[in-house]
Structure formats: structure tokens, C-alpha cells
N, C-alpha and C positions, 0 to 999 in steps of 0.2 A: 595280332598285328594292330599297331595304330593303325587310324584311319584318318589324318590329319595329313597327312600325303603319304605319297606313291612312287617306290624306285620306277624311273622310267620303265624297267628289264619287267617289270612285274606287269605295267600295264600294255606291253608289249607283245608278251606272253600272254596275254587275255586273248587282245585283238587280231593275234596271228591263228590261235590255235580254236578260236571259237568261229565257227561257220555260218550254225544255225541260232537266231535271233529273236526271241519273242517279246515284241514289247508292248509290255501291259499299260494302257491310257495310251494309246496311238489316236494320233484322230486322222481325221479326212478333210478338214479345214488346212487349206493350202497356207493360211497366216499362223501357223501353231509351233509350237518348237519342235512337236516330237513330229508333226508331218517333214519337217528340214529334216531333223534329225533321221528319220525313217527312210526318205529319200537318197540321201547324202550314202545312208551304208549300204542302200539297197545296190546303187551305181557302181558301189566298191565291192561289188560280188559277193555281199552276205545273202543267205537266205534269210530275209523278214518276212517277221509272222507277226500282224496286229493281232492284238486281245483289247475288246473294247467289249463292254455287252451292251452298251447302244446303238451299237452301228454291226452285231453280228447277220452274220449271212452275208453282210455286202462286204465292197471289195476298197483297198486303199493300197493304189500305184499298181492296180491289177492283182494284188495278194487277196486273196480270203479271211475275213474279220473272222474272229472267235470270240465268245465271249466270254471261257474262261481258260485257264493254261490246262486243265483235263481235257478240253476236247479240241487239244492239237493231237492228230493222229502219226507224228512225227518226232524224233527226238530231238531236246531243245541245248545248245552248248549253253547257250547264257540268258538269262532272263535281265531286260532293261526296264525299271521302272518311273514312269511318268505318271505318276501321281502322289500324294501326300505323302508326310512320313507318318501318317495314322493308317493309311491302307497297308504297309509293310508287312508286319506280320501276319494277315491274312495271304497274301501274295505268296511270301515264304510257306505256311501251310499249305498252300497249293503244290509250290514246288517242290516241298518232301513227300510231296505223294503222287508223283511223278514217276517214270519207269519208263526208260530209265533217268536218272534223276539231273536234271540242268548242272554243269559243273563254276556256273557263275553267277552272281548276285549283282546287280549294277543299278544301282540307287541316281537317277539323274543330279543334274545341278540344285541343292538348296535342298536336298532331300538327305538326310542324316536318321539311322535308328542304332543304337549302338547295341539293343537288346538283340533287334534283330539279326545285325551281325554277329554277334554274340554265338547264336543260336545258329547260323548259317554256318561258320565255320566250325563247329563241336558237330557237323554233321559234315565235314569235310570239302565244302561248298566258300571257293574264294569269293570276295566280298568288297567291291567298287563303292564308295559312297562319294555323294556331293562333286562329282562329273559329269562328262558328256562322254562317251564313244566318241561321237563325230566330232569333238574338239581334240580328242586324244587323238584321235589316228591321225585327223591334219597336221597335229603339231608333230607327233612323230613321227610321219610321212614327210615333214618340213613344207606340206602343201600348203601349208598357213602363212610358214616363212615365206616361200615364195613367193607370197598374194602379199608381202610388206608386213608381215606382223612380226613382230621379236618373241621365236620358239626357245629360245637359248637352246637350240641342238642341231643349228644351223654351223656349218665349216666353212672353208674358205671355198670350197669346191661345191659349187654349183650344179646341177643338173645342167645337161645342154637343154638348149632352148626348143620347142616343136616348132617342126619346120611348117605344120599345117595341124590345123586343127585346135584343140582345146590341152591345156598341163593336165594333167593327172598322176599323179605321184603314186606311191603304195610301199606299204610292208613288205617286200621282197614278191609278191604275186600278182597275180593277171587279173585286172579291173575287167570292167563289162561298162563304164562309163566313155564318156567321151567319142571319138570316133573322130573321123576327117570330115573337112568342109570346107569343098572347094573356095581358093580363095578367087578373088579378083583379077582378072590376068592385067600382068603390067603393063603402060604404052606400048614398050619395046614389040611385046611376044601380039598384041591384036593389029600391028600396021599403022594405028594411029600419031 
């Protein structure tokens, strides 16, 4: 496969069918990408699993830090990586000795190894480079569009609008983000 882009269907297929989430360089600094990034899927009902080994034992958005992908005691759909494209191949040696083995590869923004993919797919492990998750499911959720940004996979047909609370869009499934909040009652409805 190029990795120079991505039929929408493929990345779709990632983000629908992968649940559980490990992503390696997560930090606990609220100003970092991969904390948004971490947060953002965490809301959208994945299970996220940081892998840090400077910050194991403790915990980011309530998860359990690990400090490396062997001692998640759980099976992993997709490994996310936030760190260089010099750490890759070790990352990927982690994940071929996995059991059972992660069935996805997701190389963040700016992060390219083409050996690594190389070698991820000859072991039957699809293979994301130089994205975001949480850019792709907004844009293909059209929660992006919706927030004013041009997804090109927006129609003419809108979503209706929340009558209360916060938008939250999805891949066909049930978020755990968002929630109601109470609004302000009108003149009319306080007597005033």
C-alpha cells in the first residue's frame, strides 16, 4: 500500500473496528498533542491505554500509565504512536511480540518509517502513517465540518441541531462524551 494517502473506507475501517487503544508517548501535560489527542478518543468511547515509562504507575484522564506495550495486561486493536520516527521500529518489535498481536500501526502527524511499514504489513498489521486519529474521526464524523472547517465529506444534509447540550457526531456508535446542560430558562418560562 502507499502511504501517501488514505481511501476514506480504509481509515474508517480502522476507526470503527478498533476499540482498544495504546498509545505510546501519551503525556499528562494538558498543553501536548497527544494529551488532546488522548482525551478527544477517550470521550468517543475508545478504550485508551497510555504507554509512557516516565510517568508509569500513574494515571492520565484516570487510565493507568504503562511503560511498555508488554505490560498491558489486555488485548491492544491499534497501537498510536507519538514519538519520533526513530523510535518505530523498536515500538513495532514490541508489537510483534504481543499476544494477541495489535491489528493496527498508526504513526501520528510528521511521523513517516516506510521500513517499518514495510515490515508491519509482511506481518499482516495495517499501517496509518503521518495522521491523527482524532483528526480523522472529526473529519469523518464531519464534527470538524460542523465546527466550520472544510472536511470535503460534508452534504447538503446537515445533522439537526442539539436542542441542549454539547454536538457530538460519531461513526455510526454510541459516544460516552458530551451530556446535557441545563440551559438558561427564557424570560417567558421564569415570570420575569
Amino acid at each position: 500500500m502507499t502511504h501517501d494517502s488514505y481511501p476514506d473506507a480504509y481509515i474508517r475501517g480502522i476507526l470503527a473496528t478498533c476499540r482498544t487503544i495504546a498509545m505510546v508517548g501519551a503525556s499528562a501535560k494538558d498543553n501536548r498533542p497527544s494529551y488532546f489527542a488522548f482525551k478527544y478518543l477517550l470521550e468517543r468511547g475508545y478504550r485508551m491505554i497510555p504507554v509512557n515509562p516516565g510517568l508509569a504507575g500513574g494515571q492520565i484522564l484516570g487510565q493507568t500509565v504503562h511503560a511498555r506495550l508488554a505490560d498491558i495486561p489486555e488485548p491492544v486493536d491499534m497501537v498510536d504512536v507519538f514519538r519520533a520516527a526513530a523510535a518505530v521500529p523498536a515500538v513495532l518489535d514490541e508489537m510483534l511480540a504481543m499476544t494477541p498481536r495489535p491489528a493496527v500501526l498508526w504513526l501520528q502527524l510528521g511521523v513517516r518509517d516506510a521500513a517499518s511499514a514495510t515490515r508491519a504489513e509482511s506481518h499482516g498489521i495495517k499501517v496509518v502513517m503521518d495522521r491523527c486519529p482524532k483528526i480523522e474521526y472529526g473529519r469523518l464524523s464531519s464534527e470538524i465540518g460542523w465546527m466550520g472547517v472544510n472536511s470535503r465529506t460534508l452534504s447538503s444534509r446537515r445533522p439537526p441541531m442539539p436542542v441542549r447540550g454539547v454536538q457530538r457526531l460519531s461513526l455510526d456508535r454510541v459516544t460516552l462524551a458530551g451530556g446535557t446542560v441545563a440551559g438558561r430558562p427564557r424570560e417567558d418560562e421564569t415570570g420575569a
